[in-house]
C-alpha positions as CSV (number, residue, x, y, z in Angstrom):
1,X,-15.4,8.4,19.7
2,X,-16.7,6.7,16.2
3,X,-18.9,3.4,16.7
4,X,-16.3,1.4,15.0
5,X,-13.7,3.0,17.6
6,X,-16.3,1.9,20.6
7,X,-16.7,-1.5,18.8
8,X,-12.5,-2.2,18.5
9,X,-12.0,-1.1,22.2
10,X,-15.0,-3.5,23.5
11,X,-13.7,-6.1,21.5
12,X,-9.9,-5.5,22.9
13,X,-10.9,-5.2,26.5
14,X,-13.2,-9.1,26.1
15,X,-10.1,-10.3,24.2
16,X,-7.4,-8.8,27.4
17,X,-10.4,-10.4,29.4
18,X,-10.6,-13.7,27.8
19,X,-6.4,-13.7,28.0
20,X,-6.4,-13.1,31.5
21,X,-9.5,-15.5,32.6
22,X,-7.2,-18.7,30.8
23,X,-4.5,-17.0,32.8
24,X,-5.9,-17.2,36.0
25,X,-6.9,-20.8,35.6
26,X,-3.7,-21.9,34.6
27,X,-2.6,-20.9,38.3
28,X,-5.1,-22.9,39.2
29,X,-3.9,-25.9,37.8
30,X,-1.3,-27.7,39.5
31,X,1.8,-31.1,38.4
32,X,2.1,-33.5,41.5
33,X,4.3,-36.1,41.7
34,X,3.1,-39.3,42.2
35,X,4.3,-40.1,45.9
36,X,2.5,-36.5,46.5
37,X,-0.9,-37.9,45.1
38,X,-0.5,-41.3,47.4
39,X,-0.3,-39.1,50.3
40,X,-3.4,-37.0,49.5
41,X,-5.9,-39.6,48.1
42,X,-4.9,-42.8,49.5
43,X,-6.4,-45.7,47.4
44,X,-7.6,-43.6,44.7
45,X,-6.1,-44.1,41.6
46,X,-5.0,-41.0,39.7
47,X,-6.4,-40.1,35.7
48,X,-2.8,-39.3,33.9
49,X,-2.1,-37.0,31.2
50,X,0.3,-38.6,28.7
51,X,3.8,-37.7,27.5
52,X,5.1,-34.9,29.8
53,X,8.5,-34.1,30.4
54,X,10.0,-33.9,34.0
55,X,8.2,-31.6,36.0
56,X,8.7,-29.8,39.3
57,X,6.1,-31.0,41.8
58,X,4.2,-28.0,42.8
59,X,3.8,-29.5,46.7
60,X,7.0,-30.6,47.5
61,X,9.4,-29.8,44.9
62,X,10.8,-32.8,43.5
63,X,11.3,-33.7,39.7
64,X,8.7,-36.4,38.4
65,X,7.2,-37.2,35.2
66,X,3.8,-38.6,36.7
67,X,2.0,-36.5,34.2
68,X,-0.8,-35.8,37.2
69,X,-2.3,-32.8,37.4
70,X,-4.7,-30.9,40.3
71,X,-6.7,-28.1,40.6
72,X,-5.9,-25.9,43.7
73,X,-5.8,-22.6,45.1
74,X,-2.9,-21.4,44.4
75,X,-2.0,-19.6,47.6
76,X,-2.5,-23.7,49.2
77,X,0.5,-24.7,46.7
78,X,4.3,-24.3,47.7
79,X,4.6,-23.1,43.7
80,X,2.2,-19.9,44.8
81,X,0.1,-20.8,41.1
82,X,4.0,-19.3,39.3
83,X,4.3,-21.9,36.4
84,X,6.4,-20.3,33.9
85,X,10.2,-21.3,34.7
86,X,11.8,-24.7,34.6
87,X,12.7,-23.7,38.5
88,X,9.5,-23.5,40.0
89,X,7.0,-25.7,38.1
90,X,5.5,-26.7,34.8
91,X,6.0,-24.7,31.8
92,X,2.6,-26.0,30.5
93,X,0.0,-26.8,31.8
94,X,-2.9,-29.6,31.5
95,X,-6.0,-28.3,32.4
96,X,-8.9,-30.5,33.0
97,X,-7.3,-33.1,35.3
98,X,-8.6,-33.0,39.0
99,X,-8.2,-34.4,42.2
C-alpha cells in the first residue's frame, strides 16, 4: 500500500468515525411534549427550541409542537433513540437542549 493509499483510508475510516459519533448522539437526543416535561421537572421551566413542526413525543407518544428537547439514554426512551420516521419520533433533531 502507497502512503497516499494509507493517508485516504485513515482519512475515510475518521470521516465514517466522525459520521457515526453525530449519529450516535442524535439517539441521544430526545422531543418531549410539554405535559411530559411537567411531569419530570416539576417547577422548572423548560429552554425551547423555536419553530418545529409536530413531533412524536419520544416518552409517551403523543403529537406536540413544544419544540423541547432532552438528552437520554436511549434504551430509557419508549422511541428506543429510532428518530428517522414521521411514526416514531422526530425527523430532526436539536441537539444541545437538556433536561
Amino acid at each position: 500500500m502507497t502512503e497516499a493509499e494509507k493517508m485516504m483510508a485513515e482519512q475515510l475510516i475518521k470521516e465514517h468515525s466522525d459520521q457515526r459519533a453525530v449519529s450516535d448522539r442524535s439517539k441521544w437526543t430526545h422531543s418531549i411534549c410539554q405535559k411530559c416535561w411537567d411531569e419530570m421537572n416539576p417547577g422548572r421551566v423548560a429552554i425551547k427550541a423555536t419553530g418545529a413542526d409536530l413531533e412524536k413525543c419520544c416518552f409517551c407518544g403523543m403529537l406536540h409542537d413544544s419544540c423541547i428537547y432532552v438528552r437520554r439514554d436511549p434504551a430509557a426512551v419508549a422511541c428506543n433513540g429510532v428518530h428517522d420516521s414521521p411514526d416514531t419520533g422526530h425527523e430532526s433533531p436539536v441537539t444541545g437542549y437538556q433536561s
